[in-house]
N, C-alpha and C positions, 0 to 999 in steps of 0.2 A: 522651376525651382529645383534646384539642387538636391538628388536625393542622399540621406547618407548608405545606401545599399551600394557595395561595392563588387564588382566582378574583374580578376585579374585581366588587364591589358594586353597583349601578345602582337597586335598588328597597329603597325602606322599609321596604315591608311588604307582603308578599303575604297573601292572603285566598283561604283553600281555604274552600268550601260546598257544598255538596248546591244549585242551580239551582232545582228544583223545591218546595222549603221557602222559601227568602228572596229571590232573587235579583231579583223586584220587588216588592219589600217593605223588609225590615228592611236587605239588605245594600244595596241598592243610596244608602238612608239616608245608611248610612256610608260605602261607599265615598266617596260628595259633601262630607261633614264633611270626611274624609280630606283627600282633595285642597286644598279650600278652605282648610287649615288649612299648604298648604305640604309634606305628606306625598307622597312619591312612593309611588305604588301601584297595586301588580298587580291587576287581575280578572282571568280568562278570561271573557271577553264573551260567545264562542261554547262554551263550554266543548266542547271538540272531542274526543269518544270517539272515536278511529277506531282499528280496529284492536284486538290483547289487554292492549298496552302505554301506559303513560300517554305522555302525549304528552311529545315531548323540548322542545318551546317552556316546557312547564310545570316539568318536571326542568330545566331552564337557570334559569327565572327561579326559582323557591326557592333554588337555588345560589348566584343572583346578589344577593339579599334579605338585610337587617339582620335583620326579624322577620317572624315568620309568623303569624297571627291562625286558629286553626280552630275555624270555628262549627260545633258542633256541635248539630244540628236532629236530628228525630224520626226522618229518612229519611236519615241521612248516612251510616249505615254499609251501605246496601243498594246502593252503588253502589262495583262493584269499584275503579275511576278515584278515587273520593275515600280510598278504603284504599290504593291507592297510595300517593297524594298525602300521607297521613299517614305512611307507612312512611318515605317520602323525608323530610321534613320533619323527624322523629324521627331520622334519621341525619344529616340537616346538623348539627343542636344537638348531635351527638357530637364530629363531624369536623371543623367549622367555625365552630362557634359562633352557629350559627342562636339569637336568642333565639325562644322560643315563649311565647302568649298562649293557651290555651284559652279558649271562650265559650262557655259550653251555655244554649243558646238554648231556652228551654222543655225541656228535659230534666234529667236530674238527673243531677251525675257518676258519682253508684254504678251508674246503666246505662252509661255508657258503658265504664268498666274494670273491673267485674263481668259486662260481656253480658248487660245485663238487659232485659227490657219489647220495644221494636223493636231495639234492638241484638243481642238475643238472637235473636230469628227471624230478623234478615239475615242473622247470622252462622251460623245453621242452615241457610240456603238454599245462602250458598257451600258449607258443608260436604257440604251432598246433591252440587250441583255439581262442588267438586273435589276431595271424599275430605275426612274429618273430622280424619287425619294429615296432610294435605299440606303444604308448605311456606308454599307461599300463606297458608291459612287460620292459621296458626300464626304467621306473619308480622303479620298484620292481629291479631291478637289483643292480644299483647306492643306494639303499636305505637299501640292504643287503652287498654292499662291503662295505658303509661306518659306517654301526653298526656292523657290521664285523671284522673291522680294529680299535674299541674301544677296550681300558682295559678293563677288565671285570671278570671271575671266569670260569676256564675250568674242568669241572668234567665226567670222564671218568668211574671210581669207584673205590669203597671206602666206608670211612661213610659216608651217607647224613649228618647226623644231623650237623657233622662238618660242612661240608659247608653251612647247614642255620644257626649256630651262627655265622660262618665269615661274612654273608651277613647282617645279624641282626646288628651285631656290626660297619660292614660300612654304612649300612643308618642311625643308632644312630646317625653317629658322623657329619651327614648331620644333621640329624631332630633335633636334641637336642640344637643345635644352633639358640640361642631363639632371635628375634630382638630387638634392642634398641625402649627404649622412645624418639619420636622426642618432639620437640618443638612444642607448642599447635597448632600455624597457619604458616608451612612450606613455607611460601609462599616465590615463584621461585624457590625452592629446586627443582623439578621434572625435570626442565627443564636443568636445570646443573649437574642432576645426568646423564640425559641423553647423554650429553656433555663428562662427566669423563670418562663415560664407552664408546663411541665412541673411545677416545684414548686409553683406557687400550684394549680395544680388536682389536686394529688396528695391536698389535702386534701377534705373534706366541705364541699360547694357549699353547706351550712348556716353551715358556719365563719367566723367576721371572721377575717379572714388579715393580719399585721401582717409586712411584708418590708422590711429593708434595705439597699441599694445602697451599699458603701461601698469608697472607693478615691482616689487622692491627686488634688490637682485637675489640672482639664484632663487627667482619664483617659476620659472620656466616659461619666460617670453621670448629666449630665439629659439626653443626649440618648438612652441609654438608655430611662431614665422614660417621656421623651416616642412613643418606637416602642412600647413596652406601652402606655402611655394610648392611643394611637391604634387599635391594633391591639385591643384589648377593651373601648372605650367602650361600646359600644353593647349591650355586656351588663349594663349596669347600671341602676337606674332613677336616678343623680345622680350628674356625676362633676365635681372639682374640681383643676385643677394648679395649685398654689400654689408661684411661681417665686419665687428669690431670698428666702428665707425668712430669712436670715442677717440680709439688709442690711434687706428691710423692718421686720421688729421692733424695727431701732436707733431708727429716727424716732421721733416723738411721739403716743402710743397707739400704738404698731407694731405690735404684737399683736391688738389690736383692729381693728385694718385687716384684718391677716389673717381674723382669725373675720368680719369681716362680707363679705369673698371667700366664703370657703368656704360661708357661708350660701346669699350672692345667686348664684354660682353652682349651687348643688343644690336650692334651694327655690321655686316656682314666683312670681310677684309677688308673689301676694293673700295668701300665710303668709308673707312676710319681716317680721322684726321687728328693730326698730332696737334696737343694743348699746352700750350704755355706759360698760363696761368690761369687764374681763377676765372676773372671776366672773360678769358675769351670761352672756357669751357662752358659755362654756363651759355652763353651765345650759341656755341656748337651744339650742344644739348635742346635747345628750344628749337634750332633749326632743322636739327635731322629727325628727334623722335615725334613733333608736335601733329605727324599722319601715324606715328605707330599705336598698336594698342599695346600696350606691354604691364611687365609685371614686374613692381621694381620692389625689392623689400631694404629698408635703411635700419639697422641693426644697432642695437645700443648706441643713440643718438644722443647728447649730452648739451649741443650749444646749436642756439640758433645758427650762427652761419654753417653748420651742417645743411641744414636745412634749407638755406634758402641758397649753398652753393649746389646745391645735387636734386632740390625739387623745390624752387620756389612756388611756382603756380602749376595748378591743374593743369592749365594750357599749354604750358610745355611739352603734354604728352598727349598721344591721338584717346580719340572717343574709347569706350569700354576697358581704361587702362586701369589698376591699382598700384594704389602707390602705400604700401604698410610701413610704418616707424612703430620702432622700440623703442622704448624709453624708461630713465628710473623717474622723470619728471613730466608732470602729469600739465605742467605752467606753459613747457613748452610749446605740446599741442595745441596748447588755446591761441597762445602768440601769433601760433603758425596760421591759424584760422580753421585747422580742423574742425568739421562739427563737432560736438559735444555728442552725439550720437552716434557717432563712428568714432566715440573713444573709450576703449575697453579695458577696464582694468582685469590685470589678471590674476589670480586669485588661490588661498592655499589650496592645497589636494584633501577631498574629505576623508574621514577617518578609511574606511574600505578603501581607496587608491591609496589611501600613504602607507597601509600595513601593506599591501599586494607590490607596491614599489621597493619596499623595504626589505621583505620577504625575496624579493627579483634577484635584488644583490648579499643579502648575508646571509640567503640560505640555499646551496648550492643539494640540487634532486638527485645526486647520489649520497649526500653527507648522511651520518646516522646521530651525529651530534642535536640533544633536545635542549633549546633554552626556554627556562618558565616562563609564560605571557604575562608575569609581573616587570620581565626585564623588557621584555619587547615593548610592552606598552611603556614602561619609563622613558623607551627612544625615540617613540612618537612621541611622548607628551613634550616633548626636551625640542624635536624638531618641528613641532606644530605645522604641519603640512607643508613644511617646505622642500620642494624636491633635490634641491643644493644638498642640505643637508642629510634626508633621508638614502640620498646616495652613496654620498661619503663615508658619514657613519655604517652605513649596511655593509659597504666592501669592505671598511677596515676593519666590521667585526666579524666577516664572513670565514667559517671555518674553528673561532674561535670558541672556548667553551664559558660556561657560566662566570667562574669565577673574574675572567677577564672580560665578560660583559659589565661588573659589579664595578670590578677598577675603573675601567672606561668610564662608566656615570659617576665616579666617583671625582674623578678628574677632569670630567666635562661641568660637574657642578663650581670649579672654582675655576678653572682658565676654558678658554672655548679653544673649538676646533680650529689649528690655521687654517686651514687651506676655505672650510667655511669664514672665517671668519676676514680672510683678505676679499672675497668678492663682496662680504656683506658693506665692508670699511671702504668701497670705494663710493658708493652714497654720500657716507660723511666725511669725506676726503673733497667733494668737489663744492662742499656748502662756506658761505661767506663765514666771519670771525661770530657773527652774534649769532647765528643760527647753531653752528656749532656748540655757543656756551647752553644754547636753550635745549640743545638735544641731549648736552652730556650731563642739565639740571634734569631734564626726564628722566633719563635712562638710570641717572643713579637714585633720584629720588621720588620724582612725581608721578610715574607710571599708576594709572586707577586714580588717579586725583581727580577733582572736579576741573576742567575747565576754570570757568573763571577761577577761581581761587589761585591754581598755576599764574596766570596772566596777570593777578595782582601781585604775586612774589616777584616773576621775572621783571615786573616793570619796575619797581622797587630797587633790582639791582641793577637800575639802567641797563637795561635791555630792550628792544624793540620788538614784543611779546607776541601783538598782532601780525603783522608779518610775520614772524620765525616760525612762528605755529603753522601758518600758509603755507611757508614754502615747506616743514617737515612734510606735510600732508602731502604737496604736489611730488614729495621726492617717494612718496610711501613708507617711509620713516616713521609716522604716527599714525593714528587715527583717534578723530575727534565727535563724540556721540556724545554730548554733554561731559564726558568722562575721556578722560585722555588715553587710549591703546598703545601700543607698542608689543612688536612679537619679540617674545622671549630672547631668540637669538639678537636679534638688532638690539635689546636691551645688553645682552651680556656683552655684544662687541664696543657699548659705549663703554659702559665699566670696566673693559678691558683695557682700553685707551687710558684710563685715568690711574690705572693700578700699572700700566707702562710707564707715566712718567715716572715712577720711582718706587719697586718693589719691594724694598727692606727698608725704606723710611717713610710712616703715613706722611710725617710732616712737610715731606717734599713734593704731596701731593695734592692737586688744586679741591679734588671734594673728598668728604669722611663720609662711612655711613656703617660700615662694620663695628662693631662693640669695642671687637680688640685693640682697633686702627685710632677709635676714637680716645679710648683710655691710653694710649700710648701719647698721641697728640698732648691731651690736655693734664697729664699727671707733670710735667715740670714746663719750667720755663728757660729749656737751654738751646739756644740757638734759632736762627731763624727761622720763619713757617711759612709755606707757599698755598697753605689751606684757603681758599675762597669760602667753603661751604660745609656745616658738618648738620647732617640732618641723622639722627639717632632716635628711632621706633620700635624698640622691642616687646615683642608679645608681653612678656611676663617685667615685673619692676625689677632692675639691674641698680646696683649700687655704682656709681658713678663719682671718681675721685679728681678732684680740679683744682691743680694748683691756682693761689690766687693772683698768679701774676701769667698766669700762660696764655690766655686773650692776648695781650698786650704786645705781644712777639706776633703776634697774627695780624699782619697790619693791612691782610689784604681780606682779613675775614670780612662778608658781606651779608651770610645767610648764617643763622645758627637755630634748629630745631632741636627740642631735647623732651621728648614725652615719653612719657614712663619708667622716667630717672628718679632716685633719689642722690642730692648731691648732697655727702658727707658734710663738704667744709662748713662750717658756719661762719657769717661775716661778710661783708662787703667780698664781690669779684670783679676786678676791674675788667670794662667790657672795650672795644677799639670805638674810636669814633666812628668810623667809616661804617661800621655794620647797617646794614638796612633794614631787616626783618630776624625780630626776636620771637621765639616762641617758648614758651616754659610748660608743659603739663603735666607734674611729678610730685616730689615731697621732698622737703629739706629746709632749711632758714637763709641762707643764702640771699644776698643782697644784692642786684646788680646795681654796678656803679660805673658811673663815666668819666674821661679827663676833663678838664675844664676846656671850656671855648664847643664853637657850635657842632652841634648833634648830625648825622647824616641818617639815623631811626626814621624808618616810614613807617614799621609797625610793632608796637608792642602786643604782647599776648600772653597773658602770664596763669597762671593756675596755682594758688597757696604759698604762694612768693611774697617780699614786702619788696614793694617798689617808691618807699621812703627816699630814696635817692635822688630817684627819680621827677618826683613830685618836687622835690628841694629845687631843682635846677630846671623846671619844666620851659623857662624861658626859651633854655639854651635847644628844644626840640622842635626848633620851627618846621622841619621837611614829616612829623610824626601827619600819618593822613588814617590809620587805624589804630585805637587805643581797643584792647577789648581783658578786660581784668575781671579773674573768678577768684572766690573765696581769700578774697586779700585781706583778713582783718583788719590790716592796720590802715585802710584808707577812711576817713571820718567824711571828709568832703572832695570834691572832685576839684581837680586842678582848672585856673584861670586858662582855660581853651582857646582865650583870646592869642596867648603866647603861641600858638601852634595854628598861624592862620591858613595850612592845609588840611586842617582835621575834617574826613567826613564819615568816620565810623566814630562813636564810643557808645561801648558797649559795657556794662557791668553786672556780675550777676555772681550772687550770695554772698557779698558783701556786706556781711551781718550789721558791722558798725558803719554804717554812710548814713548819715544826718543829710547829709544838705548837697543840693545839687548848685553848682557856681551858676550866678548870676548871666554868666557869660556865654553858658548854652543856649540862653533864649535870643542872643543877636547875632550867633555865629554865621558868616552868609555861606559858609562852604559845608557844614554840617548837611548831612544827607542822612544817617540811621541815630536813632536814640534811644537805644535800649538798659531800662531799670528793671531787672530781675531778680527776684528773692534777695532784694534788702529791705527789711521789714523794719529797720528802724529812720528811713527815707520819710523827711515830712519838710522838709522848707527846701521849696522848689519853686523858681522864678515867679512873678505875676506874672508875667507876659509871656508871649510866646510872638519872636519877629525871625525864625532863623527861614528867608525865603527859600531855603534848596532844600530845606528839611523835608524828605517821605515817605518816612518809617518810624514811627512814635511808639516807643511799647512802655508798656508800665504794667508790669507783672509780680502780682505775691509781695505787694509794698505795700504793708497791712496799716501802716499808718499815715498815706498820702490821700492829704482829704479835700486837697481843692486843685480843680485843673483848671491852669493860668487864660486869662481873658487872650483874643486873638484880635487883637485891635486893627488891626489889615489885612486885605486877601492874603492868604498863604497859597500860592500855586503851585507849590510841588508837595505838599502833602498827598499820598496817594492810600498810606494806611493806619489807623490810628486802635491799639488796642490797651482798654484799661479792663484789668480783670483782677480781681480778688485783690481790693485796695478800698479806703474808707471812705471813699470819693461820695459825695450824695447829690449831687446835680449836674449838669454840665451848663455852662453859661448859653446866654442868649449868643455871643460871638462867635459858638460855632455858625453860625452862618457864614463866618471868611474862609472855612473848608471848600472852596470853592471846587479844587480838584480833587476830596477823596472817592478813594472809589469800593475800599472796606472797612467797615465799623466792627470792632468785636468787643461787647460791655459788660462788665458784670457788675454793678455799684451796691451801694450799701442794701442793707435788708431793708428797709421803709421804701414805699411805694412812690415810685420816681415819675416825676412828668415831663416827656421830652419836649424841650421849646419848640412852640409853632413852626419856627422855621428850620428846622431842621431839613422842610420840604425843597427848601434853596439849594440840599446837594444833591443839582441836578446828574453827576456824572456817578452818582451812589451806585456799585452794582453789587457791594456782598452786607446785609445786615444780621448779624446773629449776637441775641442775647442770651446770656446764662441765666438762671435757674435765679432770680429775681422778681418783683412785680415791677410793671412799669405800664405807662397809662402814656398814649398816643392823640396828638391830639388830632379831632374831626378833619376831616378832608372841607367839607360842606359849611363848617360853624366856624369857621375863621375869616375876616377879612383880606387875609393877605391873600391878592392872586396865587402865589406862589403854588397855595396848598391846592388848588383846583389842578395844577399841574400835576401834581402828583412828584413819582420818582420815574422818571421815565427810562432810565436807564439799569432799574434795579431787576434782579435775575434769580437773586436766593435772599428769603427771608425766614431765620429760623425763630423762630419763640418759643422753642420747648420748655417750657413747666416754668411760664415765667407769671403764674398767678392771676392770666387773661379773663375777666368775667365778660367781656364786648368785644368786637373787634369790627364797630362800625369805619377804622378808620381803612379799612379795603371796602367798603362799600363800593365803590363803583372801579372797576379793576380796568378800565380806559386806562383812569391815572397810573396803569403800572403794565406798559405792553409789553414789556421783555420780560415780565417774569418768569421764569421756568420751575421753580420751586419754593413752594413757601411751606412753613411745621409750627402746626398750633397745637401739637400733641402737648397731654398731659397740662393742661389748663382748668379755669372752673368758670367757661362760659356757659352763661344762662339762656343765651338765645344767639343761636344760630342768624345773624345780620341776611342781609338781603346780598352780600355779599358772595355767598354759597346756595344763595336759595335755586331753584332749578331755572329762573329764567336769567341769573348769570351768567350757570353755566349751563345753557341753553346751546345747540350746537351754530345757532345765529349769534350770539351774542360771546362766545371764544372766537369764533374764527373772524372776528369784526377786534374786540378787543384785549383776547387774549391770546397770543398768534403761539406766545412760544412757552405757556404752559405744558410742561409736563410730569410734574409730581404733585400731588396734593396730599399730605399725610395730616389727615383730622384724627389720630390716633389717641383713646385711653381719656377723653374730652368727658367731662362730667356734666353733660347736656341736661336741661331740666325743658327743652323747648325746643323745635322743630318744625321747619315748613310741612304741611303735609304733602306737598307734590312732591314725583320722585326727583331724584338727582338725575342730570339727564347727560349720556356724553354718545359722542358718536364714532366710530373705530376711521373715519377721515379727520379726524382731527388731531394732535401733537398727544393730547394725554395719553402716557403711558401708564403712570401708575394716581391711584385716588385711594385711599386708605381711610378709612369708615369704621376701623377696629375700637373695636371695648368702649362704645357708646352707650352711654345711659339707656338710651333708647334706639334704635337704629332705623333711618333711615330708609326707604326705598332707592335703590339704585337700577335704572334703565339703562341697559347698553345697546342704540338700534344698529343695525346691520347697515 
């Protein structure tokens, strides 16, 4: 493995030999080829035995050595010094990346790492010497089988000379592999080359190892490239950096340019062969390099046929080769077939490298000039680890003094840097038409939004949401953690874009979001508007003036947000038909109104608005699929929903005056959420309930809704059903057609409620919690219906806090409930502790049989007048974490055995 301790290089290639076999002979041949050919290289001249230890001149220079050459002659293993020299040598190729050449000079490998013929008897002689176990000799053994079992050159006889130009010409094609220029101040590069090269040699040095570098631009992925190319050239026998691989393939034959790079760099003069187009390079490519090991890096790579004209397959190239891509697109890699394991994103610089980056370039160790670390750190915060930027900005503020730091942020807050901002833009330069609309709705509006929620706006304005979102991510353009990301910079270069098309008039441009942009927009109605979008969120309420005819000129508007507006006008505002998604959350009278003929609304969303108009014409909103209205006084009854047979949200809440829910919610088949929230004057509400895809039922703070509608057929997508603080006093026998829920939350009248026997039929129940009620459950044991013997078998939390329990025989026997992990009978007025809790329950036989996945039990604040007298029994291999026995009448014994 690879270490990252470095020691500066100085020689090509050392040459370990046995003196007495070659040394004015054969080596001395080469050593003269060597040199004449420009090879920097080590002899020992005097090869200098003194002493037990090899000489430290000789351990430095291997140390300091690209490659090492060991001839291995008839007499090389007879000298303790040259077993050294091989031990060491064998351990720089671990630790450092020594490459190693074996040459068995008149011998043949199977003596040298079998110990055979004179390798056998030297090695016999040490062993009389210094013990046939000793260290030493076991050293020397392991250190000639394994440079032994190296490729290398076998010469038996022949011509020399030939074999010192074939060896000449393979360390050439090591040493002639000149390093790249890094970037003036590398900083963090060392540490993550360190990183690469852990994973690339995690594999079989037989392996073509295919790795991608991917990460947004100007994150510092070729100068990355270029510190691994430099740092492991010279273990290769051909290596090739192929920059700018994007822009060169645009030109004319581009590609071809490329492949006759990659050639004439890895192939020696006298085999380059001239390419004339694509197919045949690729041919030439498979054919000449598929014995080489080499090291090819493909550099800002942009389109598959980069990739599959310059490195389709591993097999193209010889065993222990790599083959590195950069890339802004993370989709490509996978296309190509890269593992996902060998594909590395790359990532900002943390706060310590981006100041010491920062610091590298604008602030010059003779200057006496002091800027406050309020300004510094505004540069970082501004450049959030990007090293594009932290560069730029550092030189150009380099020298200057405070006040011109203050300008600078002051002018980077409203236009970005070019020359940042041209590499950021070639990202969104090479993305399809929808993806672009979905990056320039982020960047100017949805940045921290929830996920879905973006996903339902985008699709709204016909867009293709799920992909667009994919390929931002694969391009590193966003990031998606439940919450949509985007770095600073790449936000400001979108917004920059849109404040290009047209600087001195908002109206001529595709999205609004600034105050003053928007009030310009919407205060008249003269001339035509290119507005797509105006989403307007200020901290504090802005008075917001709107002529009533300036929609109307907007015929391409599709999105309009407006929360935390007050809009002046009063009266009907006529809105475009085409809009898609309305949202209102401010204060004003204001009426939206539409032209006549049909609606293109997917979603309304309004806050202290009258949507009277709306309701007038609800026929004409067939595409509406999210209704969600707060504090609308003036709605009495909810609109015939039948007209909108896309609807699968409405939602309403503090809608003081709503009487009556339309008949038409209970057969809606595409209704999916149904939420009644703080309208307290809600009481005539469907008998029935058949809307199949409904599952999400809420009925909340609707202090006058006192009967919940029969379910006369399985309902299969119900999944959650909560009534809480409403006059409701029973629930029907037909909850039984709840087939699929899976959580209950109730709070019903103050009279002491009995839930029907079968309630036990919602087999898939896993959340039941009741509010601060009485309610009375019926026996597991006393009812005929199979069912109840079942139990709940899938239930996990059951809360009853202070809901007036004097029994709680109906967990007696807790088989019928094996997933449960939590149940709360605190603050109750049971008189006897059931057999339910008694110790041979919860007996350490009897959980780990039928209570696997218990683990909280809170019997808190329980007004006990009776008690098993055995202890409670639990045992620390079983799931229980926590049993809570607090503020009992009387308390319990509790055993916990070891």
């Amino acid at each position: 493995m690879a270490s990252s301790t470095k020691r500066k290089r100085i020689h090509d290639v050392f040459l370990s030999f046995r003196g007495t076999d070659v040394r004015n002979n054969f080596l001395s041949h080469l050593y003269k080829a060597l040199v004449h050919n420009g090879i920097e290289t080590f002899q020992d001249r005097e090869k200098l035995e003194k002493g037990d230890q090899i000489s430290l001149v000789l351990m430095k220079a291997i140390e300091q050595s690209h490659i090492a050459i060991i001839v291995f002659s008839e007499n090389y293993a007879s000298s303790k010094w040259c077993l050294e020299e091989v031990v060491k040598i064998m351990e720089c190729k671990e630790q450092r990346g020594l490459i190693v050449l074996p040459l068995f000079y008149k011998v043949d490998p199977k003596e040298v790492r079998g110990g055979r013929k004179s390798y056998g008897r030297a090695l016999a002689e040490h062993e009389s010497k210094f013990g046939k176990d000793s260290e030493e000799v076991r050293k020397w053994k392991k250190a000639l089988f394994d440079a032994g079992s190296l490729f290398g050159w076998h010469f038996n006889d022949g011509d020399e000379s030939e074999l010192i130009q074939s060896i000449v010409e393979k360390i050439s094609a090591f040493v002639d592999q000149v390093p790249l220029h890094l970037a003036k101040h590398p900083i963090g590069i060392e540490s993550r080359v360190v990183k690469l090269k852990l994973m690339l040699n995690a594999d079989s040095s037989d392996d073509v190892v295919m790795m991608g570098l991917w990460g947004l631009g100007g994150i510092g992925k070729t100068t990355l490239a270029k510190a691994l190319y430099n740092d492991t050239i010279r273990q290769f026998e051909g290596s090739c950096f192929l920059a700018n691989v994007r822009e060169t393939s645009k030109g004319h034959m581009g590609l071809v340019t490329l492949q006759k790079q990659l050639l004439k760099d890895i192939l020696p003069l006298q085999q380059r062969l001239e390419v004339s187009n694509v197919d045949e390079g690729i041919n030439i490519i498979q054919h000449r390099l598929h014995h080489k090991k080499v090291l090819l890096i493909l550099d800002d790579v942009d389109d598959l046929c980069q990739l599959n004209a310059l490195a389709g397959e591993c097999k193209w190239f010889g065993n222990g080769s790599w083959i590195i891509v950069t890339t802004r697109d993370k989709h490509l890699l996978t296309v190509h077939g890269i593992n996902q394991d060998h594909v590395c994103e790359v990532k900002e610089l943390d706060n310590s490298e981006a100041l010491e980056l920062l610091s590298k370039h604008a602030f010059l160790t003779h200057s006496n000039l002091k800027i406050g670390t309020d300004l510094v750190d505004s540069i970082l915060k501004h450049a959030k680890g990007l090293p594009l930027a932290l560069e730029v900005l550092g030189s150009f503020l380099c020298g200057r003094r405070e006040h011109e730091w203050e300008s600078t942020l002051k002018k980077l807050s409203e236009v970005p840097n070019s020359k940042i901002n041209y590499v950021l833009k070639i990202s969104y330069d090479g993305l399809e038409e929808n993806e672009k609309e979905i990056f320039l709705d982020i960047a100017c509006f949805f940045k921290g939004r929830n996920s879905n929620y973006i996903k339902e706006v985008l699709d709204s304005c016909d867009l293709a949401a799920a992909i667009g979102l994919e390929v931002l991510i694969e391009r590193s353009l966003i990031k998606n953690e439940y919450i949509i990301e985007m770095h600073d910079l790449i936000q400001s270069m979108g917004m920059e874009i849109v404040n290009q098309e047209c600087r001195d008039n908002p109206k001529r441009r595709s999205r609004l979001w600034r105050y003053g942009d928007v009030c310009d927009a919407l205060s008249s109605d003269e001339g035509d508007c290119a507005v797509k979008a105006i989403v307007l969120e200020p901290p504090k309420l802005k008075e917001l003036s709107i002529h009533p005819n300036a929609f109307p000129k907007m015929r391409k508007l599709k999105l309009i947000i407006l929360h935390n507006v007050h809009i002046s006008f009063q009266g009907p505002i006529c809105l475009p038909n085409e809009l898609r998604w309305m949202e209102f959350d401010g204060s004003g009278t204001w009426i939206p109104k539409f032209p006549s003929g049909q609606k293109k609304l997917v979603c309304i969303d309004m806050r202290k608005g009258s949507i009277t108009e709306v309701v007038k014409h609800f026929k004409d909103f067939q595409q509406l699929r999210y209704i969600k209205l707060s504090d609308c006084e003036s709605l009495v009854s909810t609109p015939n929903i039948s007209c909108a047979p896309n609807l699968e949200e409405l939602k309403l809440w503090n809608c003081k005056n709503l009487v009556e829910a339309h008949e038409s919610i209970a057969y809606h088949d595409r209704l999916q959420v149904l939420h009644f929230e703080w309208c307290p004057e809600l009481r005539v509400f469907p008998n029935v309930l058949k809307s199949k895809n409904l599952r999400d039922l809420n009925l909340f703070a609707c202090s006058k809704f006192e009967r919940f509608p029969d379910i006369p057929d399985e309902l299969r997508g119900l999944k959650k059903l909560s009534i809480l603080d409403t006059a409701l006093k029973e629930l029907p026998t037909s909850i039984k057609n709840l087939v699929s829920i899976e959580e209950i939350y109730l709070e019903m009248g103050k009279n002491p409620i009995s839930s029907p026997s079968n309630i036990y039929k919602l087999q898939k129940l896993q959340w039941f919690k009741y509010f601060l009620r009485q309610i009375v459950f019926p026996n597991l044991w006393n009812s005929a219906d199979p069912c109840t013997k079942i139990g709940l078998p899938n239930l996990n939390l059951s809360d009853l806090l202070n809901c007036n329990l004097s029994q709680v025989e109906f967990l007696e026997d807790l088989s019928c409930f094996p997933s449960l992990k939590f149940f709360n009978l605190s603050v109750n007025n049971i008189t006897s502790l059931s057999t339910s809790i008694k110790c041979d329950r919860l007996s350490t036989s009897s959980i780990s049989k039928d209570f696997k996945q218990l683990t909280s039990v809170e019997l808190s604040d329980l007004r006990v007048a009776r008690y098993y007298a055995q202890p409670l029994m639990c045992s620390k291999s079983q799931r229980i974490e926590t049993l809570e026995l607090q503020k009992l009448g009387r308390s319990p014994r509790v055993d916990c055995k070891s």
